[in-house]
C-alpha positions as CSV (number, residue, x, y, z in Angstrom):
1,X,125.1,173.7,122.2
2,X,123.8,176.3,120.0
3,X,119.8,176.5,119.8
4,X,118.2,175.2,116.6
5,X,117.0,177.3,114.1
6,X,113.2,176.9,113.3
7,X,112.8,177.3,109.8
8,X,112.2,180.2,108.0
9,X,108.5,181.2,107.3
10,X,107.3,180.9,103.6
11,X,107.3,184.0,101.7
12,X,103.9,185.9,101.4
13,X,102.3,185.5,97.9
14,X,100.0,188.5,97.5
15,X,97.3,187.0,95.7
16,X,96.5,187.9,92.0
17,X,94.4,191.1,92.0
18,X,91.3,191.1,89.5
19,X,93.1,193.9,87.4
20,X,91.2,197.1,87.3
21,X,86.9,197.4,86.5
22,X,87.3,196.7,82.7
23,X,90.3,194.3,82.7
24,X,91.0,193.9,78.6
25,X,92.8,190.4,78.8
26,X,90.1,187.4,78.1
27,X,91.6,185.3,80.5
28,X,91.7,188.2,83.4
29,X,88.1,188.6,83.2
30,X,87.0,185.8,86.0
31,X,84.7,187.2,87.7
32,X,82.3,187.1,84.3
33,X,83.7,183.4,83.6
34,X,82.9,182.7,87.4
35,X,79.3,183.8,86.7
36,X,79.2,186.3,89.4
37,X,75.7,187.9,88.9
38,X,76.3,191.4,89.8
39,X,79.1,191.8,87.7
40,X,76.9,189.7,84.5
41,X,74.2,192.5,85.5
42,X,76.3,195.7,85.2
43,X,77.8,193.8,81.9
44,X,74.7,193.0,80.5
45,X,73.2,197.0,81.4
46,X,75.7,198.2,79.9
47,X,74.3,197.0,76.3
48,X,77.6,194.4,76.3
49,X,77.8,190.3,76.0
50,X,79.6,188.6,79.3
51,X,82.8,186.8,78.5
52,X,82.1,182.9,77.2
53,X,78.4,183.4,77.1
54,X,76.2,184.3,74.2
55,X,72.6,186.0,74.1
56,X,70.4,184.9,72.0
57,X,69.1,187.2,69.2
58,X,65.4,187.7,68.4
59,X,63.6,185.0,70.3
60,X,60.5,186.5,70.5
61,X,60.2,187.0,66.9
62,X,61.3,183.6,66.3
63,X,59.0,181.5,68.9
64,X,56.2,183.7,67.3
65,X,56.5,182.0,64.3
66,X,57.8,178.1,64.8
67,X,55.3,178.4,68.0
68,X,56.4,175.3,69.7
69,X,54.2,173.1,71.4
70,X,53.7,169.8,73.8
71,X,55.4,167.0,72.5
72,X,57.0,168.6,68.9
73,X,60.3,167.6,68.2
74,X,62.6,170.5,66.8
75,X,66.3,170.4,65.7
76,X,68.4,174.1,66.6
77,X,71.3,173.5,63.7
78,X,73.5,176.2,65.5
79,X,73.0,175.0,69.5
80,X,75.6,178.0,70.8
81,X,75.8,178.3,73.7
82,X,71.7,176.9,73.6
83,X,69.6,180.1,74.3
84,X,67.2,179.4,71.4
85,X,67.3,175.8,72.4
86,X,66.5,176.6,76.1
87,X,63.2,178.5,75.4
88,X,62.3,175.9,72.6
89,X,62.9,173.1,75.4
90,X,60.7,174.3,77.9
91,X,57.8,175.0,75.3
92,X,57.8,171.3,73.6
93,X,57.2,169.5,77.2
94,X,56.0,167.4,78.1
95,X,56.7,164.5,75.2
96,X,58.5,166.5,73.1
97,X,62.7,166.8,72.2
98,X,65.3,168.9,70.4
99,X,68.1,168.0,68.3
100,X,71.1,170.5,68.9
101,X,73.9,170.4,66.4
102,X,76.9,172.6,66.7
103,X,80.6,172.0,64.9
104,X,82.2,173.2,67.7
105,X,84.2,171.0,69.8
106,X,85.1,173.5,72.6
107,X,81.9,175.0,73.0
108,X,79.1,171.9,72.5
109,X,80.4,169.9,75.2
110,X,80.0,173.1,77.8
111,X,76.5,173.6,76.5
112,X,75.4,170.0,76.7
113,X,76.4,170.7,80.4
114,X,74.5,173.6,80.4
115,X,71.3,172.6,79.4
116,X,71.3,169.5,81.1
117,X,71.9,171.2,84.2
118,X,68.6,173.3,83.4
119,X,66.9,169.3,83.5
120,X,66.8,168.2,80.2
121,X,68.3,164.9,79.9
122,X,68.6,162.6,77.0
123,X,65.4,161.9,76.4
124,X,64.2,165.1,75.1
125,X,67.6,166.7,74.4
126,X,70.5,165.1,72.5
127,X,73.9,167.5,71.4
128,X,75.7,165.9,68.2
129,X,79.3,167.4,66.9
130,X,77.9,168.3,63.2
131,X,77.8,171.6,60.9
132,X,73.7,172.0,60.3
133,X,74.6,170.1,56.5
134,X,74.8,167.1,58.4
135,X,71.0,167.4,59.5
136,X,69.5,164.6,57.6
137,X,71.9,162.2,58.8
138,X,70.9,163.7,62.6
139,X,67.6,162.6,61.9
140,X,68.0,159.0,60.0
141,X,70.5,158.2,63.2
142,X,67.7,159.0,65.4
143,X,64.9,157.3,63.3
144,X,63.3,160.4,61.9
145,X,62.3,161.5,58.8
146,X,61.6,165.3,59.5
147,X,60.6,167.5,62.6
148,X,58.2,170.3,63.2
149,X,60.9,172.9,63.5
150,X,64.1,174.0,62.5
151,X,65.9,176.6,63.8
152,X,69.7,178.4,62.0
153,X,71.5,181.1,63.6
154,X,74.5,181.3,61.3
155,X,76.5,183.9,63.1
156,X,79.7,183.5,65.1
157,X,79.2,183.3,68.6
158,X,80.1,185.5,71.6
159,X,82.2,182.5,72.9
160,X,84.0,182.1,69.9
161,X,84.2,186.1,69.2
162,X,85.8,187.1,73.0
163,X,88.1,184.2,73.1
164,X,91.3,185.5,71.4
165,X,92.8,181.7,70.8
166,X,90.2,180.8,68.6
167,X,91.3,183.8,65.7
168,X,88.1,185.4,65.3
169,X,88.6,188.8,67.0
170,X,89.7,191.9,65.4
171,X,90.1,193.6,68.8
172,X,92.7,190.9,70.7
173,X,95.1,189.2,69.3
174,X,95.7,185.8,68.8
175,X,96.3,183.2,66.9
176,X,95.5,183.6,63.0
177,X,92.9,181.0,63.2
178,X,89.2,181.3,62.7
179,X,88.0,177.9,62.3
180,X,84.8,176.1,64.1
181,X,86.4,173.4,64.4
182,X,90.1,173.6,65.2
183,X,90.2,170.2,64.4
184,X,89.4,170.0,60.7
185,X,91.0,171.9,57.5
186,X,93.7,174.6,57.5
187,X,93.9,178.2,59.6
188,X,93.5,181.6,58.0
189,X,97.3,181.7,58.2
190,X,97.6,178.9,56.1
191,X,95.1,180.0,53.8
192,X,96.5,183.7,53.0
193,X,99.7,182.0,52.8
194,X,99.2,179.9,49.8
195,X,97.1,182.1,47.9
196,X,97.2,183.8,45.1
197,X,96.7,187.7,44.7
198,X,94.0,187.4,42.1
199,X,92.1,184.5,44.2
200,X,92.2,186.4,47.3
201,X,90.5,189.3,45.4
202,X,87.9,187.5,44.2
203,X,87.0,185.8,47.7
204,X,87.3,189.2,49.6
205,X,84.8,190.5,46.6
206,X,82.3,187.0,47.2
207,X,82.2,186.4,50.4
208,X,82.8,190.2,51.6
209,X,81.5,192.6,49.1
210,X,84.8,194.2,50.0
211,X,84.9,197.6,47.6
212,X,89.3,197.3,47.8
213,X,89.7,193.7,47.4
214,X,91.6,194.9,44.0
215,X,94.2,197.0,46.8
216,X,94.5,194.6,49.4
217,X,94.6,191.5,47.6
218,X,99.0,191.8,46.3
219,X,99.5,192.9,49.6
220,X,98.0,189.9,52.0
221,X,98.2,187.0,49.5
222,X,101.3,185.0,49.9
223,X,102.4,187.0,53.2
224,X,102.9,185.0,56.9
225,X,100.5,186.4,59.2
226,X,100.6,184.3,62.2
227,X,98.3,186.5,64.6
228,X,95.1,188.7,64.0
229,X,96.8,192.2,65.2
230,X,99.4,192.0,62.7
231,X,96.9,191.4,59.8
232,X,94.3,193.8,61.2
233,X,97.4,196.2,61.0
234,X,98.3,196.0,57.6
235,X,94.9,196.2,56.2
236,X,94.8,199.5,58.1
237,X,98.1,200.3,56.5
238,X,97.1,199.4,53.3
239,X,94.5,201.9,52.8
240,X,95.7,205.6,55.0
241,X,92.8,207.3,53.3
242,X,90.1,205.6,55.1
243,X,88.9,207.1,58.5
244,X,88.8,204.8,61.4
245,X,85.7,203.5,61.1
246,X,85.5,202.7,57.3
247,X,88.9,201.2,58.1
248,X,87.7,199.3,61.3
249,X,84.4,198.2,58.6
250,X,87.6,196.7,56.0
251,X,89.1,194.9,58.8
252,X,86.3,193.0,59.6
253,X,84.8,192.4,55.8
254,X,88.6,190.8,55.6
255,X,88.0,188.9,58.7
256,X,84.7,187.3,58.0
257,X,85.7,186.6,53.7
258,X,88.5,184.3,55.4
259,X,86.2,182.6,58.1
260,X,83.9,181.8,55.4
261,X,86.5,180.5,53.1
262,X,88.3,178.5,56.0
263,X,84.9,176.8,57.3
264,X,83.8,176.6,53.2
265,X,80.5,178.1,55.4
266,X,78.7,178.8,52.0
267,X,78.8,175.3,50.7
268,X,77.2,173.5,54.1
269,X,74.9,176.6,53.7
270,X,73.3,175.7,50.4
271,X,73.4,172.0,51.4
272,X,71.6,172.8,54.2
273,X,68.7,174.9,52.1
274,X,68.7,172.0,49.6
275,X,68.2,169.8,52.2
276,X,66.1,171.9,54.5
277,X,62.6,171.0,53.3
278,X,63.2,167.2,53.4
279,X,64.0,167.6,57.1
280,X,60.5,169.0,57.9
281,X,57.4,167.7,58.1
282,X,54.2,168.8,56.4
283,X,53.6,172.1,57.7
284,X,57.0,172.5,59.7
285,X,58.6,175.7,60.4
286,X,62.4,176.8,59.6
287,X,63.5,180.1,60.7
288,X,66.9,181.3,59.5
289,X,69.1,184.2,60.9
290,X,71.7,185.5,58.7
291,X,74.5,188.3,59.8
292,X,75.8,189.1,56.3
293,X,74.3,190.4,52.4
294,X,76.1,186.7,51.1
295,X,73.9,184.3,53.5
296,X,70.7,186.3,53.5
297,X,71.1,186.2,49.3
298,X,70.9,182.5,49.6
299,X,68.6,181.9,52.5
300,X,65.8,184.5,50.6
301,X,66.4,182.6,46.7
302,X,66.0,179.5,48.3
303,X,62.8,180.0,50.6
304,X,61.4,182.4,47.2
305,X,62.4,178.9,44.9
306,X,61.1,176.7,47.5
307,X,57.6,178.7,47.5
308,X,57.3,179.4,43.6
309,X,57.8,175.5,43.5
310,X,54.9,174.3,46.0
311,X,57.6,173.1,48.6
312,X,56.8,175.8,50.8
313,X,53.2,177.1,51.3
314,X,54.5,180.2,52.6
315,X,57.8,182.5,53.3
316,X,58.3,185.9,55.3
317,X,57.2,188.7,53.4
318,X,60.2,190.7,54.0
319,X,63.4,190.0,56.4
320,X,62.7,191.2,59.9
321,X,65.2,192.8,61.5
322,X,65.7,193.2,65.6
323,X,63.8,196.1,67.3
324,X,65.8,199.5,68.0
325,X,65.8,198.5,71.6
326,X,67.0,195.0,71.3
327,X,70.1,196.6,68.5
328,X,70.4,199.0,72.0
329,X,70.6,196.6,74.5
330,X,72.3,194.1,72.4
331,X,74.7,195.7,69.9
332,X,76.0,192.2,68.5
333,X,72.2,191.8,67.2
334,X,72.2,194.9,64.8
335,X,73.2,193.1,61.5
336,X,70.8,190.2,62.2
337,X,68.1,189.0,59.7
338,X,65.5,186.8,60.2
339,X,63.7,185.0,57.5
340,X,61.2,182.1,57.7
341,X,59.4,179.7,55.6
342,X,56.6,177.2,56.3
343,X,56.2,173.3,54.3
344,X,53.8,172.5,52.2
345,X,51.0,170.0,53.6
């Protein structure tokens, strides 16, 4: 009788290396999704933003002035991934609570889990899937007629920058996109698609203050762009004079006319303003960041309209803007502007 083979051993699988110290793929970079903490320090030192998080801009300035206190309630419009709402939280106990609102359907559910791992439960923090228009109906659900704070950050967050699937970034490509909610209305694609030359020009010039709208419009409207890289590409293209950085400045004025567009981000904003003083009560405090000239134009009308009108007893003097070390430490926070306005008694 012949002996009996034992069976052959199973192939060794050499086990997926993390790919050099600054890996460029979003999904390679697990040891910042796995929250290791010396690799979120040297990120962090190095004036960067770790992959899927977000760090919140200004806090100081903005706790200065909305000063939360024991048992306040305060709604953040923007929740993020909750770094204003975290250091509102622990100010407003005990007895108070915070209304988080955020579009998002990828990242609200991660930051609910966030926060109430920090201890805040439902009863002094809810999360509800709404732009910040939808505030008044936040409130009426809950059985309020305003709160003592309000808090907007209306830029794009880190999370929704560094993640190449959601269409934001001009860096990595991915999917045309650019919508908060992937769920509702149409893609960027879709949009530059069914344009027309002379429409696109005049949203590049509103929503951008693009200077060659008039050169780029014939040559994006109408065209299939079904990733960022290619788009980002041909604006380049379209304009050999500039030097890479007035080029890299086009590519993202581009970007960010088509994200407003796509999320109509100027219309929830000015139903927002209109309904921001009804949301507060006497004497409550709204602080607003902005990140571009077309957001900060309406947020400053609105807060000079609402105090030349009585429905605000007092506005910031001027927009503040973050420190030279916070712009250092935190590039993302350079363009920020921060205005505030207090209701009338």
């Amino acid at each position: 009788m012949s002996e009996a083979h034992s069976p052959s051993p199973a192939p060794h699988k050499r086990r997926v290396r993390y790919p050099g110290k600054n890996p460029r793929r979003f999904e390679d970079k697990y040891k910042e999704h796995g929250h290791d903490p010396e690799t979120l320090a040297k990120v962090i030192a190095g004036g960067k933003t770790p992959v899927g998080t977000h760090r919140p801009i200004m806090v100081g300035e903005i706790l200065a002035f909305i000063a939360p206190q024991p048992g306040d309630h305060a709604a953040d419009c923007t929740l993020g991934y909750g770094g204003h709402a975290e250091e509102v939280l622990a100010r407003i106990q005990p007895g108070g609570k915070l209304f988080g609102l955020d579009a998002d359907p990828v990242e609200l559910p991660k930051t609910e889990a966030r926060l109430r791992a920090l201890g805040f439960d439902e009863a002094v923090f809810t999360a509800h899937r709404s732009n910040f228009a939808g505030l008044p109906q936040v409130l009426a659900a809950n059985g309020l007629t305003g709160v003592d704070m309000i808090l907007a950050d209306l830029g794009v967050s880190s999370m929704q920058i560094d993640d190449p699937a959601r269409g934001f970034s001009v860096k990595l490509d991915g999917p045309l996109d650019m919508r908060m909610n992937p769920q509702r209305g149409q893609p960027a694609s879709a949009l530059l698609q069914k344009i027309a030359p002379a429409a696109l020009a005049e949203l590049l010039t509103a929503n951008a203050d693009e200077p060659n709208a008039a050169t780029l419009a014939p040559i994006l409207a109408g065209k299939s762009f079904t990733s960022t890289r290619p788009l980002a590409e041909t604006i380049r293209a379209a304009l050999p004079r500039l030097g890479k950085n007035d080029a890299d400045l086009t590519v993202r004025r581009v970007f960010q006319a088509l994200r407003i567009t796509v999320n109509d981000e100027f219309s929830a904003l000015e139903t927002f303003l209109r309904n921001l003083p009804l949301c507060l009560k006497p004497g409550g405090r709204a602080a607003i960041l902005t990140f571009h000239s077309g957001e900060d134009r309406r947020v400053k009308k609105a807060f000079a309209n609402g105090q030349q009108d009585g429905t605000y007893s007092e506005i910031a003097d001027d927009v503040i803007r973050p420190t030279p070390a916070e712009q250092h430490s935190n590039p993302r926070s350079a363009p920020a502007k921060l205005r505030w306005a207090r209701r009338a008694k």
